[in-house]
N, C-alpha and C positions, 0 to 999 in steps of 0.2 A: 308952411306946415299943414298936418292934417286939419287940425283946426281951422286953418283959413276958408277950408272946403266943406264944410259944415254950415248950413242955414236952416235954423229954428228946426236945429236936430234930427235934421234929418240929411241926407250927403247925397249932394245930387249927382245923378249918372253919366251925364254927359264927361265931366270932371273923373271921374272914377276911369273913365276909359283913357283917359289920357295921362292918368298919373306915373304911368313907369316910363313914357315915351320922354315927358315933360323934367327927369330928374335930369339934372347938370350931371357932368361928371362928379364935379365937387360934390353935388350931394349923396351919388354911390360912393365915394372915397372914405365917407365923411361915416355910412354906415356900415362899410367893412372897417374901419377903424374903428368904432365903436363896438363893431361885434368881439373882435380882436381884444380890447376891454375888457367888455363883461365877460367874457371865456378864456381870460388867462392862464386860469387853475386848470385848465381842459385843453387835449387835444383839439385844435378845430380848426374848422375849413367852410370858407365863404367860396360861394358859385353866384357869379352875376351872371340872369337869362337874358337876353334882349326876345327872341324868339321863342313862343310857347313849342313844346314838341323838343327839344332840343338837349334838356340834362345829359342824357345818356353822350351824349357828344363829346358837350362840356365838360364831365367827368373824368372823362378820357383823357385829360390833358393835366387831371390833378390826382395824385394819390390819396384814395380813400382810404386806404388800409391803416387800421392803428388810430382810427382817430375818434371819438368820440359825440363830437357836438360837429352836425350839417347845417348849414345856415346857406339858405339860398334866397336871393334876390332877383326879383322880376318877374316875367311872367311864366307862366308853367300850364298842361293842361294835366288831363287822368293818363296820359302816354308819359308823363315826368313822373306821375307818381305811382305808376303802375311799375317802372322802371324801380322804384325806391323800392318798391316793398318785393319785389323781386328779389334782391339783395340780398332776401333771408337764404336762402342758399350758397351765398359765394361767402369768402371770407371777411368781409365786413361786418364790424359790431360797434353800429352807430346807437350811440344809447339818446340822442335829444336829437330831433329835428325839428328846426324852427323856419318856419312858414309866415311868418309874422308878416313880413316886406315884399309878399310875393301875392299876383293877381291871377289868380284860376281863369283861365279861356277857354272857349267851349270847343269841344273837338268829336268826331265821329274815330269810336272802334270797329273794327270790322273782328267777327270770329267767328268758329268753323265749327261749331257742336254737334255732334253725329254725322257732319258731311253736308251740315249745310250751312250754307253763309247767311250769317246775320250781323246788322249794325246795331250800337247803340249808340246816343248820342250823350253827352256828359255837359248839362250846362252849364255857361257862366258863374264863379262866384258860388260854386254847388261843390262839396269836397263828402266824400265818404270814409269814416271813421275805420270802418270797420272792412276785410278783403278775405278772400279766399286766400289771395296770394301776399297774406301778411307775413309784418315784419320783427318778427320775435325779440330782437332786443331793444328795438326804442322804447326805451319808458316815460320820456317828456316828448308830448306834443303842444309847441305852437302854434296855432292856428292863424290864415291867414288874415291879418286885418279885415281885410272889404269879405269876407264869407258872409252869404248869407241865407245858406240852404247847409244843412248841416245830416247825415246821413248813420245812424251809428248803427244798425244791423250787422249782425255778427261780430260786433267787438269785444265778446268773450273772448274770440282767440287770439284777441291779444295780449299781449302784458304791457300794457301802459300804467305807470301811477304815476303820472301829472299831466292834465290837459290845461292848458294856458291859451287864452286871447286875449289883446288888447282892448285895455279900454275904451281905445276912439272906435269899437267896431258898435257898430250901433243897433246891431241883432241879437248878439251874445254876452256872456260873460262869463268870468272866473271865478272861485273864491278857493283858495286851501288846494287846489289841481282838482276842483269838479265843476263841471260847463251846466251853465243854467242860462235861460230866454236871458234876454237884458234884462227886465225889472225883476228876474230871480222869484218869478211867479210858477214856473216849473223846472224841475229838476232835468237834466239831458243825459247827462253820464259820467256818473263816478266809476276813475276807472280801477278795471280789473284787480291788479297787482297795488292799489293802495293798499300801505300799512294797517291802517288804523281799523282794527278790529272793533271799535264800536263807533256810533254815525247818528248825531240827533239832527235832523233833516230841519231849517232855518225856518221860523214864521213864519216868512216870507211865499213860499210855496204853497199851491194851491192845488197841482197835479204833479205826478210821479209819472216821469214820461215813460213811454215803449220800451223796455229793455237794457233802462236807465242805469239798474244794479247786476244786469245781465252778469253772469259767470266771475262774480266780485269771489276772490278765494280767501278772505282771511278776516270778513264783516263775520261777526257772533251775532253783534247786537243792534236792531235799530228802533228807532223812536222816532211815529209820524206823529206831527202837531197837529194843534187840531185846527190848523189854519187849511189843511190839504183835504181836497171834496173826492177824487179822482184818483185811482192808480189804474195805471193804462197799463196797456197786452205785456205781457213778460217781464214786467218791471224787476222782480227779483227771482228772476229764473236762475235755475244752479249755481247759486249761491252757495257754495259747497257746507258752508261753517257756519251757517246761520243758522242758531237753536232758540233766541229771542225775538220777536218784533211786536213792539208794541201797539198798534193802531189806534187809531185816535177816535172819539166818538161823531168826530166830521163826517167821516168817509159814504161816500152815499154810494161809489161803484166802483168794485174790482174785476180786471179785463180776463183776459182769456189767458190762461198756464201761468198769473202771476208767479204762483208759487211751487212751478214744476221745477222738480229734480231736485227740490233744497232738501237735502238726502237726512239731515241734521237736525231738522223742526217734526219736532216730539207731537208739542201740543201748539194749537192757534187759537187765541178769542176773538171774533169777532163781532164789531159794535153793532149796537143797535138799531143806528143810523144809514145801515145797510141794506140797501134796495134792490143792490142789483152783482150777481156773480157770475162772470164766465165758465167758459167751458174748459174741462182740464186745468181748470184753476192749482188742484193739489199734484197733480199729475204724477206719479214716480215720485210721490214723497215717500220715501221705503221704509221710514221710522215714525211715520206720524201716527199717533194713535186715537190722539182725542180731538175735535173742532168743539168748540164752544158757540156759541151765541150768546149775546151779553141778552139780558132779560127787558124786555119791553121792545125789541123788534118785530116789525108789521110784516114783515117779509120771510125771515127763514126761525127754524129751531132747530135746537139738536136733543137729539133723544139717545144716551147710551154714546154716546160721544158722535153722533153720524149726523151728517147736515143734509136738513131734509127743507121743505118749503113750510111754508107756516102752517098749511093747513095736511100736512103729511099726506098731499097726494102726488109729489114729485118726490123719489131719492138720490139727492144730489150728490154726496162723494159718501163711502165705506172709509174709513183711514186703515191706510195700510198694512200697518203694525198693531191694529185690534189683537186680543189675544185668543179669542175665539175662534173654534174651529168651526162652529156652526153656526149657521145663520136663518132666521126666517123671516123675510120681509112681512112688513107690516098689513094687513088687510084693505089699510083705507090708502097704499100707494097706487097709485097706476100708469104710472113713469118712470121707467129706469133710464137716469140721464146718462148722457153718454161718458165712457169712461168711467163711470159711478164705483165698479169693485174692481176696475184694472188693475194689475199687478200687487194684488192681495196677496201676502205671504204665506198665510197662515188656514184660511177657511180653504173646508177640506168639503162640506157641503153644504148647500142652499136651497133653499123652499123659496119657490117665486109661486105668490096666492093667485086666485081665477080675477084679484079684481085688477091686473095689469095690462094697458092696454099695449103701450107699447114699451117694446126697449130698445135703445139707440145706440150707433153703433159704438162698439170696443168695451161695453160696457161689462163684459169679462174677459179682458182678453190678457194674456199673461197672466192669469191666474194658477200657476204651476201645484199648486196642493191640491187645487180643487178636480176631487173624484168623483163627486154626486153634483148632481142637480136637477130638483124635478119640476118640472115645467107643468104647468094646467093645459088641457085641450083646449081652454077659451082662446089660448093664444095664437 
């Protein structure tokens, strides 16, 4: 068993490479019988791989059509799964693929972008969550036991609500269909098409990874603890539905476009505990009207609902949905951060005073009302 391959928790590599070679037949018989099992209530269909590169082949010889639950066995590389998520096109409406019993090998793509030929190479035990060439109806993912590079950019477009890995995988984990590191110290990706419109994110958690609540369409509510120090680059980027989130007085840095495009967040307070804010953090938030700042922060305030730096000489974001047509920065600013009045709705014109030195870029760009704006010669 897997177990037996495990020493002081940690699963050594030599053994790993030879685990699909080393099954008996009894022991694949033994786990397409068991898949067979657990998927009675479902359509479904086992493929055992012996050769990474190969599904496409193998498929060939079974009908996928009609079936609901893929279960494949052995090894596979990014040309098995590149082939999967292809799929979205033809008439197949596989809704669970389970990866669980299968080992990722590393393979070179070659491809032709403008005419010219490029490789990339896809390593070992490295799987990517997220594709251009996704697969719109799986909504349970499996993940393969031995994964230990894990990839989730661009998995808003998907619609998964359940990602699952095994416990014997000694990188990741599961709880409820959302992947978090093993000791569930950060969050990785709750996915898209989960139900559950509200989310209180587990003690346990210390950082909110990259992109982790990326394109979530049906989360209203969340609540970070105050165990979480960190929310990384795009954590809850286009969150469509999200009009609440609580933050916690931990939080010492939020990344870059956390909270773009969450089209639905009104108002945000943010702790005092806060040191540190990206860039495009509100980015296209098209209703947001007021930022807060909780009171005894060393680092930002807000004045008239607008986040500025503590000593009001950077203006860090305008919210979008101000009701103000007019606007006249402050005298003691002399930084307009970038993206600061983007896609303002509403202000029709602006006074930038002589003490601004610089302004960065986009920093009104899509401003579609705005008629005036008069600028000082110091500039």
């Amino acid at each position: 068993g897997l177990a037996d391959l495990i020493m002081d928790g940690k699963l050594r590599s030599e053994w790993v490479e030879e685990i699909i070679d080393s099954y008996h037949i009894k022991d694949i018989n033994n786990l397409l019988e068991n898949s067979e099992k657990n998927f009675s209530n479902m359509s479904s269909k086992t493929i055992y791989i012996k050769k990474a590169g190969t599904l496409e082949n193998c498929a060939k010889a079974i009908n996928l059509k009609n079936i609901d639950e893929l279960i494949i066995i052995g090894k596979i590389n990014q040309k098995d799964l590149s082939w999967i998520f292809e799929m979205s096109n033809s008439e197949y409406q596989i809704k669970t693929l389970d990866l669980n019993n299968t080992i990722i090998e590393s393979c070179e793509i070659c491809f032709d972008p403008d005419g010219h030929d490029e490789s990339v190479i896809f390593r070992k035990n490295r799987i990517h969550l997220g594709s251009t060439n996704l697969y719109p109806y799986i909504k349970k993912y499996i993940l393969p036991r031995f994964v230990n590079n894990i990839e989730t950019s661009e998995i808003e477009y998907w619609s998964l609500s359940d990602i699952h890995v095994s416990n014997e995988n000694i990188f990741y984990s599961s709880n409820d269909g959302v992947l978090y590191n093993k000791k569930q110290t950060k969050i990785i990706c709750f996915p898209t098409d989960k139900l559950d419109i509200s989310f209180t994110i587990p003690n346990t958690v210390i950082s909110i990874g990259e992109d982790s609540f990326s394109g979530c369409k049906n989360l209203i509510s969340i609540i970070i603890p105050n165990s979480v120090t960190t929310i990384e680059d795009g954590a809850f980027c286009s969150c469509e539905s999200l009009t609440n989130i609580n933050i916690s007085d931990s939080v010492i840095s939020i990344g870059n476009g956390v909270f773009a495009n969450c089209n639905n967040l009104t108002t945000i307070t943010l702790p005092n505990s806060l040191s540190k804010i990206g860039n495009n953090c509100f980015y296209s938030c098209l209703n947001l009207s007021t930022i807060i700042i909780q009171p005894g922060n060393n680092n930002f305030i807000s004045a008239n609902g607008i986040l500025f730096d503590k000593q009001k000489t950077t203006l860090i974001k305008y919210p979008l949905s101000k009701n103000e047509t007019i606007y006249s920065i402050p005298e003691s600013v002399t930084i307009i951060e970038t993206g600061a009045f983007s896609k303002c709705k509403k202000l029709i014109s602006i006074t930038i005073p002589r003490s601004i030195k610089n302004i960065k870029s986009a920093a009104f760009s899509d401003c579609n009302s705005l008629t005036n704006i008069i600028i000082p010669d110091t500039i």
